[in-house]
N, CA and C atoms as an extended XYZ file, in Angstrom:
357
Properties=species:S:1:pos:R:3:atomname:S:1:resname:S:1:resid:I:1 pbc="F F F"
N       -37.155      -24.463      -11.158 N   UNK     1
C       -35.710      -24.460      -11.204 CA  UNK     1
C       -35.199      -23.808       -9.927 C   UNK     1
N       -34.478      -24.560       -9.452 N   UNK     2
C       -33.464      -23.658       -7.946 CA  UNK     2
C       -32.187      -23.457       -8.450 C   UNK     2
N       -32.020      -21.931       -8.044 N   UNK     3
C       -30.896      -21.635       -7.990 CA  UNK     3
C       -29.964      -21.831       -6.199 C   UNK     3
N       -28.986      -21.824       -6.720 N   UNK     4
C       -27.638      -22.262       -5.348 CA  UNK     4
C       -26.725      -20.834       -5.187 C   UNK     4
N       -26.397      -20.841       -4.337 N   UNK     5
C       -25.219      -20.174       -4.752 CA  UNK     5
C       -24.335      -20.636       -4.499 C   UNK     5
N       -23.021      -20.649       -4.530 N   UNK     6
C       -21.799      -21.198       -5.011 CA  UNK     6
C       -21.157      -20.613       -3.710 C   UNK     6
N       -20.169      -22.086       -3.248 N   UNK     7
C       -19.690      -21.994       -2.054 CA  UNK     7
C       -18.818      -20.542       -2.131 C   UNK     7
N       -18.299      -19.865       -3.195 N   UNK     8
C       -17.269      -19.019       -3.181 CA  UNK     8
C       -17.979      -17.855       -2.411 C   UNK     8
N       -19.769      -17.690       -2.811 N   UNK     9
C       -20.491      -16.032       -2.680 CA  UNK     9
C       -20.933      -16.470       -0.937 C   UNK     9
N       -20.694      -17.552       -0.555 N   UNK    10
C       -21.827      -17.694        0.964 CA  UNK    10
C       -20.226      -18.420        1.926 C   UNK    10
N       -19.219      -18.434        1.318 N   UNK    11
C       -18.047      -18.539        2.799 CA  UNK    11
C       -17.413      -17.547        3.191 C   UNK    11
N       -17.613      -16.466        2.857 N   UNK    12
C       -17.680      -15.451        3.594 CA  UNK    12
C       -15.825      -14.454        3.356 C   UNK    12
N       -15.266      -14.051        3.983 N   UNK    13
C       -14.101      -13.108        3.961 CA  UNK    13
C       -12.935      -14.462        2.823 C   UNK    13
N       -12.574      -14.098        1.694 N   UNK    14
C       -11.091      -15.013        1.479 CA  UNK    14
C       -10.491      -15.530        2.296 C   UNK    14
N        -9.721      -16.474        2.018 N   UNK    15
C        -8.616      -17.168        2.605 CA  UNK    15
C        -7.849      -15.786        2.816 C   UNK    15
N        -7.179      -15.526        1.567 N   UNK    16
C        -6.226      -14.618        1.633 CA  UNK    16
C        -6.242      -13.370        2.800 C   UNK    16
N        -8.137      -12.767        2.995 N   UNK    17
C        -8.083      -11.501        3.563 CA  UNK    17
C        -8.028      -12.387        5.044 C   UNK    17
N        -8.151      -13.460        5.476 N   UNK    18
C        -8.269      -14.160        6.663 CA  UNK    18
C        -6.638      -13.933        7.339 C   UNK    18
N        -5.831      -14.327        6.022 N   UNK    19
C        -4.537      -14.246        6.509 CA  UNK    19
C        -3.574      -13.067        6.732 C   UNK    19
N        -4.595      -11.727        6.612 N   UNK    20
C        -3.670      -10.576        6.212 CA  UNK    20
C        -3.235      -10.287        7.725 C   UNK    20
N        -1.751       -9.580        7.896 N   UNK    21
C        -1.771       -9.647        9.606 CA  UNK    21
C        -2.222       -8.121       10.227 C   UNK    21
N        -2.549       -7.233        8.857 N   UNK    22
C        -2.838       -5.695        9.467 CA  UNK    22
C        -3.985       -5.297        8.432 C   UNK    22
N        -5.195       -4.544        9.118 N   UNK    23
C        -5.948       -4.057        8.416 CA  UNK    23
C        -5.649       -3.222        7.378 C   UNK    23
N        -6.593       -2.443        5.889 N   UNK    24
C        -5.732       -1.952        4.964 CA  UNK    24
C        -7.059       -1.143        4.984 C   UNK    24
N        -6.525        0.442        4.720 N   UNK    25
C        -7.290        1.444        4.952 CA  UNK    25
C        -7.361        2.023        3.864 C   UNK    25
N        -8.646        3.110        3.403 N   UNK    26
C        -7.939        3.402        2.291 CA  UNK    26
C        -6.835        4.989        2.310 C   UNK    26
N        -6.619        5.098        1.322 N   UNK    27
C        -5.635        6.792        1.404 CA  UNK    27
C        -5.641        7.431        0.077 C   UNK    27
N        -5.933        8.773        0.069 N   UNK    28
C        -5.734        9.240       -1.281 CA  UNK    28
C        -4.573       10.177       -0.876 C   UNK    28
N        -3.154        9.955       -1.510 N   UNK    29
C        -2.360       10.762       -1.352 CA  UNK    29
C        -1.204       10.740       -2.458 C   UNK    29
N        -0.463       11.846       -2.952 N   UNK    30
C         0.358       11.879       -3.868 CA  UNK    30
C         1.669       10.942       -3.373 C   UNK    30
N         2.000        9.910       -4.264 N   UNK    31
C         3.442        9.407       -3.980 CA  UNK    31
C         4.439        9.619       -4.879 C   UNK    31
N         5.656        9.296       -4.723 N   UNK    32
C         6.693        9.936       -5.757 CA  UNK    32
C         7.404        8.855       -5.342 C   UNK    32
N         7.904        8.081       -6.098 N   UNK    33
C         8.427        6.798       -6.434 CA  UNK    33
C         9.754        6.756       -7.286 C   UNK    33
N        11.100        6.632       -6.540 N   UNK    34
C        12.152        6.929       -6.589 CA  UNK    34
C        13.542        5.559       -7.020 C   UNK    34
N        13.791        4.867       -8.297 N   UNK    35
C        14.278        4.008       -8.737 CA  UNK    35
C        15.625        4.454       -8.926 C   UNK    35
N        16.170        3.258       -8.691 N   UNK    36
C        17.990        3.411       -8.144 CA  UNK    36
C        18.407        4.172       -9.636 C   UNK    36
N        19.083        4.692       -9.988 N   UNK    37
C        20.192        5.215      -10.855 CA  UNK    37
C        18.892        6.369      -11.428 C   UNK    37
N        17.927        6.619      -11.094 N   UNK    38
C        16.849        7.323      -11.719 CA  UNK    38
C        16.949        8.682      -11.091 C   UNK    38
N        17.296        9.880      -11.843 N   UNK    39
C        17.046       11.380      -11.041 CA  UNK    39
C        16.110       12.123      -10.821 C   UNK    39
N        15.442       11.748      -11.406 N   UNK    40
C        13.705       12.202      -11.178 CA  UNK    40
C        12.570       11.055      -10.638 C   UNK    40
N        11.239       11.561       -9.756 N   UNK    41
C        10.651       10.725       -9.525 CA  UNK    41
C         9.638       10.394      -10.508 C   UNK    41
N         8.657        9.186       -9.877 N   UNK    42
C         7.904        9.083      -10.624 CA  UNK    42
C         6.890        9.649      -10.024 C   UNK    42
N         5.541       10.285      -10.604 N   UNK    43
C         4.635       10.315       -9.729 CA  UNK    43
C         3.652        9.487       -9.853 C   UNK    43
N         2.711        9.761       -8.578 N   UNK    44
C         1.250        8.220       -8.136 CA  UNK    44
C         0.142        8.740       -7.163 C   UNK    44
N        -0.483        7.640       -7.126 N   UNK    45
C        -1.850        8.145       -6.589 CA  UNK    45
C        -1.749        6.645       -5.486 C   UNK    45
N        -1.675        7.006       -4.109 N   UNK    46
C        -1.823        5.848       -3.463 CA  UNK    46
C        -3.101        5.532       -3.557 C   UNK    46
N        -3.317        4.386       -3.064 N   UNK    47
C        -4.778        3.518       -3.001 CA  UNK    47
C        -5.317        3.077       -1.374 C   UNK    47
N        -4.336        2.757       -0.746 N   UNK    48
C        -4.675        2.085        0.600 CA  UNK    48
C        -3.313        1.950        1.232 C   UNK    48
N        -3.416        1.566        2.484 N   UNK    49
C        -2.365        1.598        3.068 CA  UNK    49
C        -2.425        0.680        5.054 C   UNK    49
N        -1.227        0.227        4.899 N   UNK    50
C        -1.318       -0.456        6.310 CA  UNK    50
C        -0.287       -0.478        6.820 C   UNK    50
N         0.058       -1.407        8.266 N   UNK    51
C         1.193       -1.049        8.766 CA  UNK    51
C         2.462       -1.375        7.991 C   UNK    51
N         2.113       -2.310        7.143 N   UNK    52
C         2.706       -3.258        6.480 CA  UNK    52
C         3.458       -2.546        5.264 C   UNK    52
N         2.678       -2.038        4.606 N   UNK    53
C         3.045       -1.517        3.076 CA  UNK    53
C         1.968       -0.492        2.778 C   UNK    53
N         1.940       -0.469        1.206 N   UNK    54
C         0.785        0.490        0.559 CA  UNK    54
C         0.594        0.325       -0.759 C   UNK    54
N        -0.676        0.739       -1.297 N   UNK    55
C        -1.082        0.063       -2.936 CA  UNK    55
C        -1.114        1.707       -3.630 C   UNK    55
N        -0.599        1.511       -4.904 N   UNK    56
C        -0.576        2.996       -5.205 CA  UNK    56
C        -0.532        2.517       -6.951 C   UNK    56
N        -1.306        3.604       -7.720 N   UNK    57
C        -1.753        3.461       -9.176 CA  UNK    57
C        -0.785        4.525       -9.358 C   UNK    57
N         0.689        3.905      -10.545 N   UNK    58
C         1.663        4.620      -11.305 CA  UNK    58
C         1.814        4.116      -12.359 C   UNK    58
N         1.928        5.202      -13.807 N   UNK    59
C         2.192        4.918      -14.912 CA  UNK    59
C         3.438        5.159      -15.094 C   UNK    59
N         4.071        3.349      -14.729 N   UNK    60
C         4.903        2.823      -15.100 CA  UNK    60
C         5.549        1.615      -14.979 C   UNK    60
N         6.704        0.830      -15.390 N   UNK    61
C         6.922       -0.586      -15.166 CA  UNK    61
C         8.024       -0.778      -14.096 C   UNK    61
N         7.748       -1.317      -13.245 N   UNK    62
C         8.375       -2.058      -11.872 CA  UNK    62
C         7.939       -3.312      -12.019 C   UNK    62
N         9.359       -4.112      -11.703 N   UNK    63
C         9.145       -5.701      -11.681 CA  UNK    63
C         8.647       -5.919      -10.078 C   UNK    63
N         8.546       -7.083      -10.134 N   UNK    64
C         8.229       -7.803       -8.302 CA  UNK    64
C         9.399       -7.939       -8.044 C   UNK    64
N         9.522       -7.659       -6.551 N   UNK    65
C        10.806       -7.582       -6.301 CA  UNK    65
C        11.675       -6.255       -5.982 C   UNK    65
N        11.419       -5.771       -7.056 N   UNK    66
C        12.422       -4.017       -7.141 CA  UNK    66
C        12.329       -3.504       -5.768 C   UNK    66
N        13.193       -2.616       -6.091 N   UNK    67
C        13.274       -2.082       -4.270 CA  UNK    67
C        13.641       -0.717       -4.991 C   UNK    67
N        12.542        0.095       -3.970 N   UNK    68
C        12.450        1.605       -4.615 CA  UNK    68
C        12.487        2.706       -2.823 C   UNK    68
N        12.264        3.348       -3.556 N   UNK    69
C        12.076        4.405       -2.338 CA  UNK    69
C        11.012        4.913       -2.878 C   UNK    69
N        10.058        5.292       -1.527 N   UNK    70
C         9.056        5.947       -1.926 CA  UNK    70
C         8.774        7.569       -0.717 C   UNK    70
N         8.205        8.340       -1.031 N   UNK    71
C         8.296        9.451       -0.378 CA  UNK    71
C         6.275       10.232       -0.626 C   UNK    71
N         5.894       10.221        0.425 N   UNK    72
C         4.224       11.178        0.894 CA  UNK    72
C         3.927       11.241        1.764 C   UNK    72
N         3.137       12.193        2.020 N   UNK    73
C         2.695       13.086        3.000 CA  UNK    73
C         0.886       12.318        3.426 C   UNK    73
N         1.121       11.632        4.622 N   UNK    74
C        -0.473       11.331        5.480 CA  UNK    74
C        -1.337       12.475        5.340 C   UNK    74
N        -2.746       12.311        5.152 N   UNK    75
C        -3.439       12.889        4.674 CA  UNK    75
C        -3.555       13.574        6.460 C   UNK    75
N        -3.429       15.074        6.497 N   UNK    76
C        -4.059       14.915        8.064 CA  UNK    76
C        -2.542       15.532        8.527 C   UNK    76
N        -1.545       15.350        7.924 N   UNK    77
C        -0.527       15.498        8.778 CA  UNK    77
C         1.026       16.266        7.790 C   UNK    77
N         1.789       16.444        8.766 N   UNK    78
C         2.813       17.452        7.913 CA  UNK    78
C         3.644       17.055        7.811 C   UNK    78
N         4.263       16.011        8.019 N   UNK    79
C         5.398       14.956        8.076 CA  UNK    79
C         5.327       14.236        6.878 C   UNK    79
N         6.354       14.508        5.869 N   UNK    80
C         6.743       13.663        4.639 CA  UNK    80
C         6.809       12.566        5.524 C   UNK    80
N         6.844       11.180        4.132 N   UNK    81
C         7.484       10.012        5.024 CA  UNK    81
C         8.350        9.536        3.390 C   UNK    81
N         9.640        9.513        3.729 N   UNK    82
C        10.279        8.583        2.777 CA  UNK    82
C        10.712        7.297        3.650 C   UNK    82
N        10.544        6.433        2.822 N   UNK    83
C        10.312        4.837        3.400 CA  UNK    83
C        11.352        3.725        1.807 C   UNK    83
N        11.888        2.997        2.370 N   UNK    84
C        12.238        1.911        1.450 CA  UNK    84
C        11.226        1.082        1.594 C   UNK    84
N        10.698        0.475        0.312 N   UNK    85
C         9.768       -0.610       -0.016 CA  UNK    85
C         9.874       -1.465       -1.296 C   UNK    85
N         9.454       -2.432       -0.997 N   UNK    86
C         9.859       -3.708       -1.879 CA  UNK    86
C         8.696       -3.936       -2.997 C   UNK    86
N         8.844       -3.849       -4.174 N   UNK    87
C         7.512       -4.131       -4.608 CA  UNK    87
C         6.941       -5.919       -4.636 C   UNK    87
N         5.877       -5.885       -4.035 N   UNK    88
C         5.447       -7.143       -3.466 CA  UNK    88
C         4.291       -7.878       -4.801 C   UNK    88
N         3.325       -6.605       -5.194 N   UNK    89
C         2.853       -7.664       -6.480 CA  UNK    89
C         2.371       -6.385       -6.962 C   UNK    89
N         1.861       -6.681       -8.619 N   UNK    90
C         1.089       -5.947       -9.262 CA  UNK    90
C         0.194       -6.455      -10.043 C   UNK    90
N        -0.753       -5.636      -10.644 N   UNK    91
C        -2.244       -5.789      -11.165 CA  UNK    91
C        -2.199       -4.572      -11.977 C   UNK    91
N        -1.811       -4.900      -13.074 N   UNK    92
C        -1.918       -3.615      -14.158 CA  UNK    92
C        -1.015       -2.423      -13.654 C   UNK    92
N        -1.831       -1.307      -13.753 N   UNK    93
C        -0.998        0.124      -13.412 CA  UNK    93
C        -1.136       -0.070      -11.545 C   UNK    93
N        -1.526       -1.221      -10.767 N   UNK    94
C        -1.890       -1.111       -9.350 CA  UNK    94
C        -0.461       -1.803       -8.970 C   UNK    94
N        -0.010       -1.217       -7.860 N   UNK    95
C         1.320       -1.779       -7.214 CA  UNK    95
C         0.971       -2.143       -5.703 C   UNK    95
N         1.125       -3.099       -5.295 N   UNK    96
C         1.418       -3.223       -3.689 CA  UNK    96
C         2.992       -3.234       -3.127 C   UNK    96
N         3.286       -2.113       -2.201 N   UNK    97
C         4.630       -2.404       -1.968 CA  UNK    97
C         4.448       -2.836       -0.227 C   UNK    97
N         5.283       -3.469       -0.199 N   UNK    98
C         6.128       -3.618        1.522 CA  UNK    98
C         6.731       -2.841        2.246 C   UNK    98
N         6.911       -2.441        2.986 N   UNK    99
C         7.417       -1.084        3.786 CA  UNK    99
C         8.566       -1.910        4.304 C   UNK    99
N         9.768       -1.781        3.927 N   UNK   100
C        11.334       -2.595        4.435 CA  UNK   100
C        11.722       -2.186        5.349 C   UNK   100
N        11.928       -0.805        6.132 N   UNK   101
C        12.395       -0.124        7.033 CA  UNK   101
C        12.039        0.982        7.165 C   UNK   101
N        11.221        1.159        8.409 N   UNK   102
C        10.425        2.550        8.976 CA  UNK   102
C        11.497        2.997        9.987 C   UNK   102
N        11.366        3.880       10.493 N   UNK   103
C        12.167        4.258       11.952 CA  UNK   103
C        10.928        4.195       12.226 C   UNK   103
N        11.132        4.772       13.793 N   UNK   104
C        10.151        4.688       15.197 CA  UNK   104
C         8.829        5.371       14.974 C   UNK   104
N         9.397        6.806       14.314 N   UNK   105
C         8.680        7.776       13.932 CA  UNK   105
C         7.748        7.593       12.900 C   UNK   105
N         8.529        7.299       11.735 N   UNK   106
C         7.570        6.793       10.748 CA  UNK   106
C         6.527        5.764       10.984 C   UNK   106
N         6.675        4.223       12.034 N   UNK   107
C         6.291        3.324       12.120 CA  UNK   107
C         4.939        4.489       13.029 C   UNK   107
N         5.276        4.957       13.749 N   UNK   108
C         3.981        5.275       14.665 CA  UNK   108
C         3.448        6.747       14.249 C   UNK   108
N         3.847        6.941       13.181 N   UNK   109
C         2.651        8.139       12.177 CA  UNK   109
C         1.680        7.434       11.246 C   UNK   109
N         2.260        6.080       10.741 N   UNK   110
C         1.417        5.051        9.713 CA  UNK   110
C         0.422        4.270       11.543 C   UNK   110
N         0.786        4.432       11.975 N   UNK   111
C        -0.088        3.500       13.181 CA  UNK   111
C        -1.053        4.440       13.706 C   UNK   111
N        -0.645        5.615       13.714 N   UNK   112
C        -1.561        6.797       13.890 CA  UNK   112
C        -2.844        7.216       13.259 C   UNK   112
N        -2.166        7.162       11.634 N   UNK   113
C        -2.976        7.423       10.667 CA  UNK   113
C        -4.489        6.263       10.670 C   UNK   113
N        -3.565        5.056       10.546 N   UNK   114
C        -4.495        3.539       10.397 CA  UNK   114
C        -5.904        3.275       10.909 C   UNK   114
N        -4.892        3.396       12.234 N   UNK   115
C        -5.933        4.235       13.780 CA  UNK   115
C        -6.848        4.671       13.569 C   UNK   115
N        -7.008        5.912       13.154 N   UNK   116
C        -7.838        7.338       13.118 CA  UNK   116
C        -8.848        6.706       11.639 C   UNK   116
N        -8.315        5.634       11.223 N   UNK   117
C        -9.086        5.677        9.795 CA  UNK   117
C       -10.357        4.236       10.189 C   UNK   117
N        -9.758        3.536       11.337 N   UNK   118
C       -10.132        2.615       11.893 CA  UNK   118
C       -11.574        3.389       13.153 C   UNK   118
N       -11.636        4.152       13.381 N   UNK   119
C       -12.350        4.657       14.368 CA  UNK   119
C       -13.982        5.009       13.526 C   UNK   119
């Protein structure tokens, strides 16, 4: 009897990871996740992170779509970052958000970080 393996285990990287336009690193850092009319945050455990956005495990419900604020501290560094982000998809308690608007500063502390995680 021969076994094969199946075009999925021998073509190598996804489509999807082919198309990503920024590498995704990982990060363990506290996030606090901030919903419009809401006075308290939520808290989270990021997962990874890129120039792009960031994946973070929170117990709780956000649709696709929502637009939150999110606020943490780079592992390495002393600079909060609060950032608007879009939530882009989810997978159970796992969120991927979009990063909507960085300033200069923020954009090149996440490029910093990426960097240094890339080396």
């Amino acid at each position: 009897m021969t076994f094969r393996s199946s075009a999925r285990e021998t073509a190598g990287p996804t489509r999807q990871h082919k198309l990503r336009r920024y590498r995704r690193f990982p990060i363990d850092a506290r996030v606090a996740v901030f919903r419009s009319g809401q006075p308290r945050p939520y808290q989270g455990r990021s997962l990874g992170i890129s120039e792009a956005g960031i994946s973070a495990l929170l117990a709780l419900e956000l649709e696709v779509g929502e637009c939150v604020s999110l606020k943490l501290t780079l592992p390495g560094s002393a600079h909060r970052l609060e950032v608007r982000a879009l939530v882009r998809n989810r997978s159970g308690a796992r969120y991927g958000f979009e990063f909507l608007t960085l300033s200069e500063q923020q954009r090149s502390a996440i490029t910093e970080f990426c960097d240094a995680q890339a080396e």
